[in-house]
C-alpha positions in Angstrom: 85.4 45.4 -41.1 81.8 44.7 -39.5 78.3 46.6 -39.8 76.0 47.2 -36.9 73.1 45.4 -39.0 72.4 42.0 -40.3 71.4 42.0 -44.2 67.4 41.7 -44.0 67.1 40.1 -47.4 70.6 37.5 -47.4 69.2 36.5 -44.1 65.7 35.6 -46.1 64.5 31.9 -46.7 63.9 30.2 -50.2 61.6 27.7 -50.9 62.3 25.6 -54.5 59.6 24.2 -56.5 60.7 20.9 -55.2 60.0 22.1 -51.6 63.0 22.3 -50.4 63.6 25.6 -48.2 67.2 27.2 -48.0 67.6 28.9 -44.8 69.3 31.8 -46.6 70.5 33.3 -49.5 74.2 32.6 -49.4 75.4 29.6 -51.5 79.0 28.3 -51.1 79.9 27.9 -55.3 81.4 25.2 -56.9 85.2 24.6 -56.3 87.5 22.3 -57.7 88.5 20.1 -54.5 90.0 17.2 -56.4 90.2 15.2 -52.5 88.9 11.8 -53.7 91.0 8.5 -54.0 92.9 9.2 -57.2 92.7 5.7 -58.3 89.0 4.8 -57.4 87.4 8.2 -57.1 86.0 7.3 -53.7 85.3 10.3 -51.3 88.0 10.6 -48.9 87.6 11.7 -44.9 89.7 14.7 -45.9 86.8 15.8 -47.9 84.2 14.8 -45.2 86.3 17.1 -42.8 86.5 20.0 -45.6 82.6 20.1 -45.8 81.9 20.1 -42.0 83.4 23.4 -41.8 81.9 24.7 -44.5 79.0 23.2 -43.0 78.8 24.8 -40.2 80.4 28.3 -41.7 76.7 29.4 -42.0 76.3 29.5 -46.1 72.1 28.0 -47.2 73.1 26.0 -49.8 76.7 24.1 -50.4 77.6 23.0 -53.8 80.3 20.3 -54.4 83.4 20.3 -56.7 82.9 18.3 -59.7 81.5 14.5 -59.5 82.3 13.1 -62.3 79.8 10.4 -64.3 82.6 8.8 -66.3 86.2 8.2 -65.3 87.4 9.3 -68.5 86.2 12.5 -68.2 87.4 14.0 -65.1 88.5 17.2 -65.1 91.7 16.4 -63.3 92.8 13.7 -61.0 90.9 13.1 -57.7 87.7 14.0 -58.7 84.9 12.0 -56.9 84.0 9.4 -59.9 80.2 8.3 -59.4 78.7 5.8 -61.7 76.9 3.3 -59.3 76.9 2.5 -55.4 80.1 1.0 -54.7 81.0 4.3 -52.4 77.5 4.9 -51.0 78.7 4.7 -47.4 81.3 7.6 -48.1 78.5 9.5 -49.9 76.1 9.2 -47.1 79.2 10.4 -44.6 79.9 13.3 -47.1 76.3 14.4 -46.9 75.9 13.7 -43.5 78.7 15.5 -42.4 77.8 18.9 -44.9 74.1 19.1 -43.5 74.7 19.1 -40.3 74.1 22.4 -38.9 71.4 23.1 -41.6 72.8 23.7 -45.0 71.7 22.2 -47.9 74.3 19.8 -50.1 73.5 19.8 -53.9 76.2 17.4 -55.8 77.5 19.4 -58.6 77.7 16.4 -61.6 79.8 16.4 -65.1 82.1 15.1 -67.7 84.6 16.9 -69.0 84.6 15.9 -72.2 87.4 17.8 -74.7 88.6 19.3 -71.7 89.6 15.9 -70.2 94.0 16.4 -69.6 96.1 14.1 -71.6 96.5 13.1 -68.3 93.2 11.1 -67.6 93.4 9.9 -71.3 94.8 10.0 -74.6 91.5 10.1 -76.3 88.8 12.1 -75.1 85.3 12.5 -76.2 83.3 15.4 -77.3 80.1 16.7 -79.7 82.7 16.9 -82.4 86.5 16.4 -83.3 87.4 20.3 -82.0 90.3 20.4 -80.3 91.5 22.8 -77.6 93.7 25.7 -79.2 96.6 26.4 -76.8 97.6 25.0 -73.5 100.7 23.3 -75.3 99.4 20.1 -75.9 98.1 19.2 -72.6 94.5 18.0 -74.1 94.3 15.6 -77.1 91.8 16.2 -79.7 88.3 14.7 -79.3 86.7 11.5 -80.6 83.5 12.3 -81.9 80.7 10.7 -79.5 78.4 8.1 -81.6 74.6 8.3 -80.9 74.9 5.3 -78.9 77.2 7.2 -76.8 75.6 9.6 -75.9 72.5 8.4 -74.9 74.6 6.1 -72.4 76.3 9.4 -71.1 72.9 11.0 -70.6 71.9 7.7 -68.7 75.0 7.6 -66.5 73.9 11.5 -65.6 70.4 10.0 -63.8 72.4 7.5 -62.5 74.4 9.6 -60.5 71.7 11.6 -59.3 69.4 8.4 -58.2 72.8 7.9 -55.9 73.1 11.2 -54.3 69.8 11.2 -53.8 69.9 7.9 -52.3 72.9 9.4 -50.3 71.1 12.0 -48.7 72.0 14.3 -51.0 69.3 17.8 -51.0 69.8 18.1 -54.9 72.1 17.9 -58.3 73.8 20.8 -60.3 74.5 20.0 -63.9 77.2 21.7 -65.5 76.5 23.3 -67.9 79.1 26.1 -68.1 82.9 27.0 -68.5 83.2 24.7 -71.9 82.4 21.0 -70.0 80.9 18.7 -72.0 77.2 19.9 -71.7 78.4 23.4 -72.6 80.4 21.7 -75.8 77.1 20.5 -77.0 75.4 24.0 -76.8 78.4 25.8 -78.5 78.5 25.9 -82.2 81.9 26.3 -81.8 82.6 23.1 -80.6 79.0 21.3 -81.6 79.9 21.0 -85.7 77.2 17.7 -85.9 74.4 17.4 -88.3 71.9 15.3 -86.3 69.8 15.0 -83.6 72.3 16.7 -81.3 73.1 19.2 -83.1 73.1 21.6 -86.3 70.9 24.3 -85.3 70.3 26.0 -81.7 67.4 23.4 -80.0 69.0 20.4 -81.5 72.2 21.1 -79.5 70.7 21.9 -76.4 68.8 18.9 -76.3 71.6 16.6 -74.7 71.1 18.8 -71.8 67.4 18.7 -71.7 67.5 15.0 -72.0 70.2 14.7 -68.8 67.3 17.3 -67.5 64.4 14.6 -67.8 66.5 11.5 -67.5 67.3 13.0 -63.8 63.3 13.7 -62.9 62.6 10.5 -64.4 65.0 8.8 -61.7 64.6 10.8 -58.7 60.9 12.7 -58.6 59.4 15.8 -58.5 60.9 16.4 -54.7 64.7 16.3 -55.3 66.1 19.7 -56.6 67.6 19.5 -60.1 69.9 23.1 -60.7 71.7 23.9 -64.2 74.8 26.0 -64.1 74.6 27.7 -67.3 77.1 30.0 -69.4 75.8 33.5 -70.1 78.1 33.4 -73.1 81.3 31.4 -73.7 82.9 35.0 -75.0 84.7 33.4 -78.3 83.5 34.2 -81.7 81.1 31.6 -83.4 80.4 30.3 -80.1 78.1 29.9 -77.7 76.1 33.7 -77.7 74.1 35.5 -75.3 70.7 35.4 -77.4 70.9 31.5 -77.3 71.8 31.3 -73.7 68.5 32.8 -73.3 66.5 29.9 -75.0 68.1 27.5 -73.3 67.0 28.8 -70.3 63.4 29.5 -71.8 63.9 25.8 -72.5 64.8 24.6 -69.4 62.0 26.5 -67.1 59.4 24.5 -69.1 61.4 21.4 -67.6 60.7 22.4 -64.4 64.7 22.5 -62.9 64.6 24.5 -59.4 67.6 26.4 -60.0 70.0 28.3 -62.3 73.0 29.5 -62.2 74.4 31.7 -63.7 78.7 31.8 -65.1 80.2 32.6 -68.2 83.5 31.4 -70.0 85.6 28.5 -70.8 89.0 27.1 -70.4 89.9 29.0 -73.8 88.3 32.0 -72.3 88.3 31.9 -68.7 86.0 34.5 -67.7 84.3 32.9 -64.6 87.7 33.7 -63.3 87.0 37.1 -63.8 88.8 38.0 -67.1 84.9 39.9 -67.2 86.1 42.3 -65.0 88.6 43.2 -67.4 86.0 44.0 -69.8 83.5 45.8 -67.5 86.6 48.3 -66.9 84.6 51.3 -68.1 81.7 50.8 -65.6 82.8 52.2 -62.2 79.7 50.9 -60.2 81.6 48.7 -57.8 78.0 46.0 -58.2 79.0 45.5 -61.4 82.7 45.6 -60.9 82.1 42.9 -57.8 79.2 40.7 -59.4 81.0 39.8 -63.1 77.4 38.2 -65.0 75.3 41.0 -63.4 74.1 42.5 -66.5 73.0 39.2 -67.7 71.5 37.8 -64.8 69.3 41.0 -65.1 68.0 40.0 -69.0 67.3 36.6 -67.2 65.5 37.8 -64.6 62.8 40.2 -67.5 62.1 36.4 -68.8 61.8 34.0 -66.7 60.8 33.1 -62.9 63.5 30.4 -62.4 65.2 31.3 -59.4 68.9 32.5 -59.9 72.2 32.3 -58.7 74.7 34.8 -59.3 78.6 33.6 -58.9 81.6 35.5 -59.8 83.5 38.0 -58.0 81.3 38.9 -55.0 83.2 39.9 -51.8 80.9 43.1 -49.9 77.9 42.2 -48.0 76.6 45.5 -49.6 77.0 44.2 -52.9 75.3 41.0 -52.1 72.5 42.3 -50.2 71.9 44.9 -53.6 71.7 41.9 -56.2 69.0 40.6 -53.9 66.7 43.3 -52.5 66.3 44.6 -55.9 65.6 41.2 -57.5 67.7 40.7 -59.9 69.2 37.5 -58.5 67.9 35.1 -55.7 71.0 33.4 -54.2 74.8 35.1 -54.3 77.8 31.9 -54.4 80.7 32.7 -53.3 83.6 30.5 -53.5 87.5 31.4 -53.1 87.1 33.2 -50.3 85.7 30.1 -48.1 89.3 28.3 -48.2 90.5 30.8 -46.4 86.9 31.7 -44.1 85.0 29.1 -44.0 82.7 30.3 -41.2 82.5 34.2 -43.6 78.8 33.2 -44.3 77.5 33.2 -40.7 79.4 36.7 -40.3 78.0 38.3 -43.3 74.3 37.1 -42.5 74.8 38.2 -38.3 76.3 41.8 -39.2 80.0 40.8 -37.9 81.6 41.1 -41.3 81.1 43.4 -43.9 83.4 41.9 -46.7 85.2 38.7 -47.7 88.9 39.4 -46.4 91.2 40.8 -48.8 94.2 38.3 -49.9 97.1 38.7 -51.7 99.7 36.0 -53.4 100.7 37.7 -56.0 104.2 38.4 -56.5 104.6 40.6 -60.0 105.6 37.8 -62.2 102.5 36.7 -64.2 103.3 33.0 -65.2 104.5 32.9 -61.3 101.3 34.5 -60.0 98.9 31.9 -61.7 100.5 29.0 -60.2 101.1 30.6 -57.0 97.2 31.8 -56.3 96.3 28.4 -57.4 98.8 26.4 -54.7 98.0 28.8 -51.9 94.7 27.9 -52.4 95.0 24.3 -52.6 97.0 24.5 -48.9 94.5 25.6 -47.5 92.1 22.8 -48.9 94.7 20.8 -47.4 94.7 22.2 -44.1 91.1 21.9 -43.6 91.2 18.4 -45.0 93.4 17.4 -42.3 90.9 18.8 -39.8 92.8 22.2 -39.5 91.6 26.1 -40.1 92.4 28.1 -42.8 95.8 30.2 -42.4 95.1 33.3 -43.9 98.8 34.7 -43.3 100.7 31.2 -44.8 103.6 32.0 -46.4 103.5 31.9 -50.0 106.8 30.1 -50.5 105.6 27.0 -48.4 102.7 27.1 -50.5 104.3 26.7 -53.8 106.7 24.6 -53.1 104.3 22.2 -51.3 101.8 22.4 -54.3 105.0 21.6 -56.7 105.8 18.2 -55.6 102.0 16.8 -54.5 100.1 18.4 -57.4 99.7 16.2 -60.7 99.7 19.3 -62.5 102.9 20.2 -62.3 103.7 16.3 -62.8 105.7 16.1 -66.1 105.1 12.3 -66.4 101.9 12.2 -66.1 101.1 13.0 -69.4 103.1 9.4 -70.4 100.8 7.1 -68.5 97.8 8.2 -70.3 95.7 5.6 -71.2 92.6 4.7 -74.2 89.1 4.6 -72.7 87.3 1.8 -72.4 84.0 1.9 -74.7 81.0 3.4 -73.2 78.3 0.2 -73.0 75.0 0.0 -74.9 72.2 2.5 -74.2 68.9 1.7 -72.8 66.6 1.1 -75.7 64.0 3.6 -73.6 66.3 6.8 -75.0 67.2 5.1 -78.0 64.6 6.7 -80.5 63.7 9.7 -77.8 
């Protein structure tokens, strides 16, 4: 479909507090690429190639899969591992290669914490001992972090953003959302401590205000910091909509650039869109298309952060809306990029009018989960071999491929989980903070 117009306000600049301008509104969101070495975490070329076309597919701002700040908290196996400069050469090429034609790179950084697979280890870490309920025993139930720990963790958080910084890197993004570890500390669902980090609402958000100023402390005032931020982790007792509105109350008087905005957890996925189920009554196709709408809307009455709505966008109409009426200043999209990466550049010039429609599902439920998720991933492998997207590859290839080379679907894995190694001392300059 195309439209004889560009979008006047996607087409719009943005200039963050750090002074960094994004040529438009369009952000490519987070996705889970999982392309580094699986043993060292080291950025591979196949990445480098996956970010030079989305590059130069036209999209302001890029935002990287997870980068993890511990190895025993990766979210699944080749996740790009960052706790010093050993791969500062592939993080310069990485950067390099994404800014190219004028995007922005921010490095999306994490730690899985209780959501770390039995895979990665036998003993995760978390606020507290809560384990995951489901998922038939793919995640072990948490260690409690000591103090000690956690102010090392918060430390290895500026550490990674001193390197991507020093990798040419335009910004960070710490996540916050979809039940990570940040997110476990904001949730008293899953934050059941009694002291400094927790017990009441501001002493559990403080481990993320602290990875907030531990990051400004080690890069400056001129490299953007951005928070990713549930609206709501959507389980009873947990993390609620009212709190997720001091936190960002909280987190404007830190100065971040950027927030964006999701919603869910692994226990609740809605940042997969299980929102839209919810929304069913509302026929507006805005709200059907852009799932944390309503909240991004409360967000914008209070604060003058600028936002980032991801979740379900796919129209150019519905994109251009969220904007020109101000309720949001950057739309992500994500999914649809494995499969366009150059949809950005068509959106903003008036060629495309909408992401295009794909469909892999089948009618079998259990089937259709892992077959959207493997169709996906082959075409993350295409383009990390240097290839384009295939938006007619056959969904039998696809599964089967993803079968065999996926660690998901590994049923040994789960045996060669190891114990984590202790996390080191902390700096004595966080200590009593």
């Amino acid at each position: 479909m195309t439209t004889n117009s560009a979008p006047e306000n996607l087409n719009k600049p943005l200039t963050l507090k750090s002074g960094l301008t994004l040529p438009n509104r369009i952000a490519k969101g987070a996705t889970s690429e999982a392309l580094a070495d699986r043993d060292t975490g080291r950025p591979s070329e196949g990445l480098t190639n996956v970010y030079t076309q989305w590059g130069a597919g036209g999209a302001g701002l890029l935002i990287t899969g997870n980068v993890i700040v511990d190895r025993e908290g990766r979210t699944e196996p080749g996740n790009v591992i960052l706790r010093d400069e050993r791969h500062l050469t592939e993080l310069k090429r990485w950067a390099e290669a994404a800014q190219a034609s004028g995007a922005r790179l921010f490095m999306q950084i994490n730690h899985a914490g209780r959501q770390t697979p039995r895979r990665i280890t036998s003993q995760p870490v978390a606020p507290s001992a809560v384990p995951l309920k489901g998922f038939m025993g793919l995640f072990a139930t948490p260690r409690p972090l000591e103090h000690e720990e956690i102010v090392e963790l918060i430390g290895r958080y500026a550490t990674a953003a001193s390197v991507a910084q020093k990798a040419g890197f335009s910004g960070v993004e710490i996540h916050a959302a979809h039940g990570y570890l940040a997110s476990q500390f904001l949730s008293p669902r899953t934050n059941l401590r009694d002291d400094r980090w927790g017990g009441d609402a501001e002493r559990r958000r403080r481990f993320l205000i602290e990875i907030v100023r531990a990051i400004r402390a080690a890069t400056g005032p001129n490299f953007s910091v951005a928070v990713k931020l549930n609206s709501a982790d959507f389980q009873r007792g947990g993390f609620s909509e009212e709190e997720s509105m001091a936190v960002v109350d909280a987190l404007e008087q830190e100065g971040i650039d950027l927030l964006e905005i999701s919603g869910g957890s692994y226990e609740q996925s809605a940042m997969m869109g299980a929102t839209e189920k919810t929304t069913s009554k509302q026929t507006s196709t805005t709200l059907r298309e852009a799932y944390f709408l309503d909240y991004a809307k409360k967000i914008r009455a209070r604060t003058k952060l600028p936002l980032m709505l991801t979740g379900g966008m796919r129209t150019v109409a519905t994109m251009e809306k969220v904007v020109a009426e101000g309720h949001v200043d950057i739309v992500g999209i994500a999914r649809p990029l494995f499969v366009e990466p150059d949809l950005p550049h068509r959106l903003l010039n008036g060629s495309a009018s909408s992401a295009l429609q794909v469909k892999t599902a089948v009618g079998i439920k259990m089937l259709d989960d892992m077959l959207n998720l493997v169709w996906y991933q082959a075409q993350l492998r295409r383009m990390a071999t240097g290839l384009r997207p295939r938006a007619n590859l056959g969904r039998l290839g696809a599964l089967v491929s993803g079968y065999f080379l996926s660690y998901a679907f590994n049923p040994l894995s789960i045996a060669f989980a190891h114990k984590p190694a202790p996390l080191t001392a902390p700096p004595k300059a966080i200590e009593n903070s």
